[in-house]
Each structure stands twice: as structure tokens, then as C-alpha cells.
C-alpha positions in Angstrom: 34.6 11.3 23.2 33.2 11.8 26.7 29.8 9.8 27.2 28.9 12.5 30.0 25.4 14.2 28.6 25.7 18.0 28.5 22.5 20.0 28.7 21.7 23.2 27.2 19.4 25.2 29.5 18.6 27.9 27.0 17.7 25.0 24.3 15.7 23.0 27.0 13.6 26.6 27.6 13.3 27.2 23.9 12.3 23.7 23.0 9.4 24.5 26.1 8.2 28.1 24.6 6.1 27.1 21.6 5.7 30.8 20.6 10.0 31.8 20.9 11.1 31.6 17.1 13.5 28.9 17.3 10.8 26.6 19.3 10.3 24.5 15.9 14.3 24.5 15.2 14.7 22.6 18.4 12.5 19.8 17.9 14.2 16.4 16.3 11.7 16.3 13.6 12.2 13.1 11.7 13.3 14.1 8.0 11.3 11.3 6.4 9.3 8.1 6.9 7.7 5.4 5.6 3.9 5.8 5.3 1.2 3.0 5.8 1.1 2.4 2.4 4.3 1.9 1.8 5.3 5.5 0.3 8.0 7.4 1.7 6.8 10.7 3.4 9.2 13.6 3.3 9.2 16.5 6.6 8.6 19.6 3.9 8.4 21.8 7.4 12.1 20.6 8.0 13.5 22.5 5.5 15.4 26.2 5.8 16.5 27.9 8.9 15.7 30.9 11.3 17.3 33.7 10.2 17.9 37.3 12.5 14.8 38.6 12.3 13.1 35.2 13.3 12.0 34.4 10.0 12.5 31.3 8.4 14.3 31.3 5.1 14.9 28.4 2.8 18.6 28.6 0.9 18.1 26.6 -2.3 21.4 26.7 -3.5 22.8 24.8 0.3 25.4 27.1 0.9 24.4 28.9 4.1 22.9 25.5 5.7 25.8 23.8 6.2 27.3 25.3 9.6 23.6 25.4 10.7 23.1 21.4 10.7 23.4 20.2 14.3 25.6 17.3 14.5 24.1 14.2 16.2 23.6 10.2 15.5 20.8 9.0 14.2 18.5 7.2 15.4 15.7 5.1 14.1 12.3 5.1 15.4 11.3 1.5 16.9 8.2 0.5 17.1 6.6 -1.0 19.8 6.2 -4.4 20.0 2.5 -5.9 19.9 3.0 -9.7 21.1 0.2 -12.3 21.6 2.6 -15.5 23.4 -0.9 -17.8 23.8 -4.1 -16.2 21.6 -7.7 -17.2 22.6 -8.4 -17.3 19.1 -7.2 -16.5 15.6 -8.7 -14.4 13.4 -7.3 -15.9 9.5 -6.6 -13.3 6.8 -5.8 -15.0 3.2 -4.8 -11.6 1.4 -3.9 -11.7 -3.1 -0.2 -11.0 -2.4 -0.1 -9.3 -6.4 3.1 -9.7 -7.4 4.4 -11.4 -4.0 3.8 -8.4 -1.9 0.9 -6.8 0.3 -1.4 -4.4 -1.7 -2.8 -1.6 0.2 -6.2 -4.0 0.0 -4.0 -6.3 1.8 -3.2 -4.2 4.2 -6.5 -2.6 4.7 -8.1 -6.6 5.7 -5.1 -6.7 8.1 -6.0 -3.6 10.2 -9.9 -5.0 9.9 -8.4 -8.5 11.3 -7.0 -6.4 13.9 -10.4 -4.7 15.1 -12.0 -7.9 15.7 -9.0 -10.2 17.4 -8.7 -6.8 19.8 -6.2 -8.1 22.9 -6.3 -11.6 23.2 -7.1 -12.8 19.8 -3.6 -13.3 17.1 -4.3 -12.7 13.6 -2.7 -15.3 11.3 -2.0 -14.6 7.9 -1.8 -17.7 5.2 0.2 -17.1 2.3 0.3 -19.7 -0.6 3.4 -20.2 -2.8 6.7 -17.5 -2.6 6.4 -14.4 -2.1 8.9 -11.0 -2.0 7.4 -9.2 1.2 9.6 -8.6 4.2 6.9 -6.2 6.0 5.0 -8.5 7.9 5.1 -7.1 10.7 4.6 -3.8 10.1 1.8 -4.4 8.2 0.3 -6.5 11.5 0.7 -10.5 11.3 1.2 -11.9 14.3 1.3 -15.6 13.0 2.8 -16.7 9.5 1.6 -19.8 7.6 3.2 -20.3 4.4 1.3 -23.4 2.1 4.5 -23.7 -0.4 4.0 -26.4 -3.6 4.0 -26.1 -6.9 0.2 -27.6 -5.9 -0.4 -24.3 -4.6 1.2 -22.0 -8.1 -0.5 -20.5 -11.0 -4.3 -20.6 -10.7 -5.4 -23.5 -8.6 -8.7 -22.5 -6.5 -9.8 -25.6 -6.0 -6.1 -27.4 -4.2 -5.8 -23.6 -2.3 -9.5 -24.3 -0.8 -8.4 -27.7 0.4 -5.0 -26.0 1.9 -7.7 -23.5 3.7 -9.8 -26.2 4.9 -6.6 -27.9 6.5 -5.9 -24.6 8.4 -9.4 -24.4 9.1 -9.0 -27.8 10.5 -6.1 -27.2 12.8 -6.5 -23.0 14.3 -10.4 -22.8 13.9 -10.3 -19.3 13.0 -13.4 -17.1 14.7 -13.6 -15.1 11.3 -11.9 -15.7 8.2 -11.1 -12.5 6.0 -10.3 -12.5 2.7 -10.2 -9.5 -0.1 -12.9 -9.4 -2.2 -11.8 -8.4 -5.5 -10.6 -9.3 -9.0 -7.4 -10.5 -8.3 -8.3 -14.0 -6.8 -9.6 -13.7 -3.4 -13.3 -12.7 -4.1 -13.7 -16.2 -6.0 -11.7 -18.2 -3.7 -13.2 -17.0 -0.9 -16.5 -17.8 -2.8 -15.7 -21.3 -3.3 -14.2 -21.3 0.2 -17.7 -20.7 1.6 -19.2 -23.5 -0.3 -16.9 -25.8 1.3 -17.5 -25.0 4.5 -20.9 -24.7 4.0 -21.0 -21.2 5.2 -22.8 -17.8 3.5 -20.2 -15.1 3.3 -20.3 -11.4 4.1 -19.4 -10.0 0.3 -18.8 -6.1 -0.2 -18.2 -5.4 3.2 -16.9 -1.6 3.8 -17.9 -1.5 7.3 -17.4 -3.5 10.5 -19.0 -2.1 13.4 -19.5 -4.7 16.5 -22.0 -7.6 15.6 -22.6 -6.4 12.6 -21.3 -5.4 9.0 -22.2 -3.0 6.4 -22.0 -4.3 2.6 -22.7 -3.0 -0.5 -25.8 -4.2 -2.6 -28.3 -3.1 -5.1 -25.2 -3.0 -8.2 -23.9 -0.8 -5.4 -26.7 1.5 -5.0 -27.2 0.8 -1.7 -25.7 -0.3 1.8 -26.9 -3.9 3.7 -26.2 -4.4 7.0 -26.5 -7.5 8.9 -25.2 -9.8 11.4 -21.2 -10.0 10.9 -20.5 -13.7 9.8 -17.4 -16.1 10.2 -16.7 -15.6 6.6 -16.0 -12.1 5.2 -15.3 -10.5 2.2 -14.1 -6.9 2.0 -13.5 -4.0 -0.4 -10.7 -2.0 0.0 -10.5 0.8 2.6 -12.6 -1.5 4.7 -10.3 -0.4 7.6 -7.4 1.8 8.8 -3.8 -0.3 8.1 -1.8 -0.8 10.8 1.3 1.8 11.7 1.6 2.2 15.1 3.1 -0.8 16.3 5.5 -4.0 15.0 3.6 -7.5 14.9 6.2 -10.9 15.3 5.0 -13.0 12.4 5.6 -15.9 13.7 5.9 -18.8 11.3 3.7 -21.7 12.1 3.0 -24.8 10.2 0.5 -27.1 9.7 0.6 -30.7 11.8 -1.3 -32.8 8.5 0.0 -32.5 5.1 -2.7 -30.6 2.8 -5.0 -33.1 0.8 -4.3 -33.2 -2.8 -7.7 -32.0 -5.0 -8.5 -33.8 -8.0 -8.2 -30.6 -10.0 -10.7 -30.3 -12.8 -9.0 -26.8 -14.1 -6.2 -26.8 -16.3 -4.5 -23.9 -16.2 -2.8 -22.7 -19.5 -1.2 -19.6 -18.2 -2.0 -16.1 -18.4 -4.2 -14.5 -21.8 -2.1 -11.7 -23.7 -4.2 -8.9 -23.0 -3.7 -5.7 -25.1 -3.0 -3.0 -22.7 -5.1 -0.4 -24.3 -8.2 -2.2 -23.2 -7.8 -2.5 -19.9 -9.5 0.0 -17.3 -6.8 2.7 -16.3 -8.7 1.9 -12.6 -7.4 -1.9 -13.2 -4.2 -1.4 -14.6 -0.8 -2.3 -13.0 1.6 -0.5 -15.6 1.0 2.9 -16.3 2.6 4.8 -18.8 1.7 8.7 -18.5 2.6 11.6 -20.3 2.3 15.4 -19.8 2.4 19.0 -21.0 6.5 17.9 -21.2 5.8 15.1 -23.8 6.7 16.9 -27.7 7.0 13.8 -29.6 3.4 11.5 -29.1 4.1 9.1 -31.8 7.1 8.6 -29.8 5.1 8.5 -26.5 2.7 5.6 -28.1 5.3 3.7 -29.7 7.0 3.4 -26.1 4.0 2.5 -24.4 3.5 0.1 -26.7 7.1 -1.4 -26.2 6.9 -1.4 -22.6 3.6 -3.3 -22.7 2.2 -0.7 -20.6 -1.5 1.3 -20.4 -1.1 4.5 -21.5 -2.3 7.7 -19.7 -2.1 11.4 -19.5 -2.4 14.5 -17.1 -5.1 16.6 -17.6 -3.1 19.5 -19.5 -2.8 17.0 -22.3 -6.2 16.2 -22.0 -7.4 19.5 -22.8 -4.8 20.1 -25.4 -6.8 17.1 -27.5 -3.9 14.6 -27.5 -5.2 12.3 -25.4 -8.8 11.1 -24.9 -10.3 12.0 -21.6 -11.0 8.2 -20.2 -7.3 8.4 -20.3 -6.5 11.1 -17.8 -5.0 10.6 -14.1 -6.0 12.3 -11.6 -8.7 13.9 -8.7 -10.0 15.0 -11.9 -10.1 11.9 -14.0 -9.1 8.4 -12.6 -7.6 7.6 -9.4 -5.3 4.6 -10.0 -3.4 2.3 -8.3 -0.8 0.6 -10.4 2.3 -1.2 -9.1 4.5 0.8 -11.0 3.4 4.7 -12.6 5.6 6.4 -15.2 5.1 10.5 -15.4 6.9 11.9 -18.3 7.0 15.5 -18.6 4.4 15.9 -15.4 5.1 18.2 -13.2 2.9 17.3 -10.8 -0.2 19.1 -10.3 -2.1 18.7 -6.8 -5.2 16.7 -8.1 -3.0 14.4 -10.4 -0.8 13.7 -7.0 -3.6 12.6 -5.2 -5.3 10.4 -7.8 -1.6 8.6 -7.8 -1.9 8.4 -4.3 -2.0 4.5 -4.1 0.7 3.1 -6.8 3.6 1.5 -5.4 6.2 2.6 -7.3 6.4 6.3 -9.3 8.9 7.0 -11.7 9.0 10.7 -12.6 10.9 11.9 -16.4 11.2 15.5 -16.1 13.2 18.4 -17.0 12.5 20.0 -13.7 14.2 19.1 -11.0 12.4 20.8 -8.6 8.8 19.9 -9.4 6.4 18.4 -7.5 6.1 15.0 -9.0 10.3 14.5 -8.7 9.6 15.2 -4.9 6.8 12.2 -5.1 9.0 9.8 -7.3 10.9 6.8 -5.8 12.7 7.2 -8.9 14.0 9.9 -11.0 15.1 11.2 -14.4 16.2 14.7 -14.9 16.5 15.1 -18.8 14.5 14.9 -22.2 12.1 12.5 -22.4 12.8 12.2 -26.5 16.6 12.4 -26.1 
């Protein structure tokens, strides 16, 4: 094939005239990406073609769209490349990595680490034991400390505060970030504080300049004050990063990390009947629709899978499940790491209070529905079969 580049004048004149009808069949619109929070986003407008009285028509069936498809390689959208070779400072973000992987609260502290390191500043990310994410640099590390140990596994708050005091030690981090929530960092950044003798910034939702805005009052009401070295912050404290690639570097420390004489013996994780727990705090969700004929069979799977059970707000209304159980705008919004939807179809409010799982598997008759369209994974069949 000749590497010579042809050019269309007519398409280069089309692709100029917004209002000619095939303007918007001339633009390489991407088909899908990957969203900030991980989801995959799908071009809906990308669909169909313009038929011969200019207006667009969408075959379902495939047959007529498959002359129309223009032939080209693809080619990947690269980010630009944010590097920091010598920072003037760090700015040290300790995010809970549940389940070895950045949560969107994660990912949230990472843009905030961003707003206050600005140009010169490199934010570091320290991440204690093994972990499964390969998206640090999309997500915006620029340095990479991992404290690995079996010192550093399970729940050990007190050897993890002498691992931060050692990179404390060696990077003097202007600000240290950590999540403050359930899932470890809100106490270790607690006891982190102590040991550095400094008071924290807890609640934080806002960071505007020299100052910070936190939550108080049972969360009634909003405290400001000065922004300190130490802060803790909810979720949606900040916009995550998606507009550029990071290096995550790996660095090490120079000192090996001081052993704690632990006083905490941990005996592993409490079985926890999954019934009880919050569907706002849940991580499995099990959820069943207007689809679902059999409920025994619905509870007695739930109940295998070990997962909290939900419902849409269909079945809500139709009295089979109670109403602290239903998903949705409406009802909850949740953000498990992995959502099941049998026989959902996928109404707009229960999309968007789904918005923030991970991962969405989607058991449906319809293949066509909206929550199939949402699922990373699905099942086109009887739920009871």
C-alpha cells in the first residue's frame, strides 16, 4: 500500500460546515473510553448513518451498515505526559487501596494532591503491602513508594505509622493527605497525627487556597480554617485526574522502617452477616428487579453468594422488598466493588445511584436494555433457569 496521504477536498469542506448533514459523519468520534472512574463510556451519538434525505437512521439488525464503515487503523488516544524530573516538594497521599486497587475516594485525594503540588511540586503516593492496580498513572502519581512486609499486612496501624514517619523522615512532605473514611485511613491518619504531633484537618470537602472547608456539628454544618500539613478528606473532595499521564516513578526508602512493638493482635476479619450491613457500605451487592419470578430463589442465592441483597424500585413498590433495600436516585446510591442486577432493566435514577460501583453484572432477558449497555458483564437468559 502506498504511504502517499490522499485528501478529500469535499470531506475536508464537510468536516468544516457544522450545519451540512454529514458534518457529524466526518468527525473520528472515539467509539468508547475509559471514564475517570474507571467505567467504560460508550459514543451512543456514534451509532446509525445519514440516510438520503439527511436524516440519520439507526439499522438494528446491522445489515445496511456494513459498506458504510470507513476503513481506517486505529489509533489510541495518548495522553500527555505530566513529568516533574526534580520537585521542590512532595505532596504525600496514603490512599485504602480496598481490595489492592484505587477507589474512586482514592482517586478523588489524588486530584486534591494535585491542586496543591501545582507545577513544581511531585505528588508521591505510599502504598503498603501488594496490591493489583496498574493505573497509576492515570490516576496521577508521579512518585511510587511501595512499604512491602508481612509487617506491613492485615491490620497493623501502629508498624504502618512508623513506615509513615520513615517517609516522613526522608521526602518531608508539605501536606500529607490521607482518606478519611471507614476503611482504614481516617484512623491511621488519626494516629499518624499523634505521632507527629500535628492536629489534622478531618472532614475536609473543600480546599480553596490557605484554607479548607470541613464538616462539623454531626455534619450540620461547614468549618473553615487554615489548611494544615495533615489532611483528611471525604470523598468528592476534588475532581480525579483524566487529562494527562503521571510517571510513577518507584522510589524507595534510604533506612529500613523501624519495627513497632505492636500491642494489637490481629485475629482476622469478623464474619459479618451481610443483611446487616448498610447498602451505602456494602461491597457485594446482589439486586433483583421487576424480572426476578422466584424470591425464595433470589434470597437463597444472595445468601450463597455472601452478598447484600437489594432491589429496584419496581420491586419495591410491588411489596417484595423492603424500601431501605432499594438502589437508586430514589433510594440508595451505592458504591460496591462488584453490583449484580437481575431482571433490571435499567431505569435512569437506578443508573445513576449505581453510578460509582466498579464492576456491574447485568442478568436480563433483554438484550437491548439499558442496564446491559451499563454492564461490564453480561447474561442474556432466565435468571431461575
Amino acid at each position: 500500500m502506498s504511504d502517499i496521504i490522499r485528501r478529500d477536498p469535499r470531506a475536508e469542506w464537510i468536516a468544516r460546515n457544522r450545519l451540512h448533514p454529514l458534518h457529524a459523519a466526518m468527525q473520528p468520534a472515539q467509539a468508547s473510553w475509559m471514564g475517570p472512574n474507571g467505567v467504560l463510556r460508550k459514543n451512543v451519538h456514534g451509532i446509525g448513518f445519514i440516510g438520503p434525505n439527511g436524516v440519520k437512521r439507526i439499522d438494528r439488525s446491522g445489515a445496511q451498515q456494513g459498506g458504510a464503515i470507513k476503513r481506517s487503523a486505529t489509533v489510541e488516544a495518548q495522553l500527555p505526559l505530566h513529568q516533574i524530573a526534580e520537585p521542590s516538594f512532595y505532596i504525600a497521599v496514603v490512599p485504602d487501596m480496598v481490595g489492592g486497587r484505587l477507589s474512586s475516594h482514592d482517586r478523588d485525594l489524588l486530584g486534591l494532591a494535585h491542586g496543591l503540588a501545582g507545577n513544581e511540586g511531585a505528588v508521591l503516593a505510599v502504598i503498603f503491602g501488594e496490591h493489583k492496580e496498574t493505573a497509576f498513572d492515570t490516576a496521577g502519581v508521579d512518585r511510587l513508594l511501595i512499604l512491602e512486609g508481612s509487617a506491613f499486612t492485615g491490620y497493623s496501624p501502629e508498624q504502618r505509622v512508623q513506615g509513615l514517619r520513615a517517609v516522613d523522615n526522608q521526602f518531608d512532605p508539605h501536606h500529607w493527605l490521607l482518606p478519611d473514611s471507614r476503611n482504614g485511613g481516617g484512623e491511621l491518619g488519626r494516629r499518624f497525627a499523634a505521632s507527629l504531633g500535628e492536629r489534622p484537618s478531618t472532614r475536609v470537602w473543600q480546599v480553596a487556597g490557605e484554607r479548607c472547608i470541613g464538616r462539623a456539628g454531626a455534619g450540620a454544618e461547614d468549618l473553615s480554617r487554615p489548611v494544615s500539613r495533615l489532611i483528611l478528606a471525604q470523598a468528592e473532595c476534588a475532581e480525579p485526574v483524566s487529562e494527562k499521564r503521571h510517571e510513577a516513578l518507584p522510589v524507595e526508602l534510604s533506612t529500613a522502617v523501624a519495627r513497632s512493638l505492636s500491642r494489637i493482635e490481629d485475629l482476622g476479619a469478623v464474619a459479618v452477616d451481610p443483611a446487616l450491613i448498610p447498602m451505602s457500605e456494602a461491597e457485594f451487592i446482589f439486586s433483583g428487579g421487576n424480572g426476578i419470578k422466584d424470591w425464595p430463589l433470589f434470597h437463597r442465592t444472595a445468601v450463597a453468594l455472601g452478598a447484600t441483597e437489594g432491589a429496584s424500585r419496581v420491586a419495591v413498590d410491588d411489596g417484595f422488598m423492603t424500601r431501605d433495600r432499594q438502589v437508586g436516585a430514589s433510594g440508595t446510591w451505592v458504591t460496591a466493588r462488584v453490583y449484580v442486577a437481575v431482571g433490571i432493566s435499567g431505569a435512569i435514577q437506578h443508573l445513576q445511584g449505581i453510578g460509582a460501583c466498579d464492576k456491574v453484572v447485568a442478568i436480563n432477558l433483554d438484550p437491548t436494555c439499558d442496564m446491559i449497555k451499563r454492564a461490564d458483564l453480561s447474561v442474556i437468559g432466565e435468571s431461575s433457569a
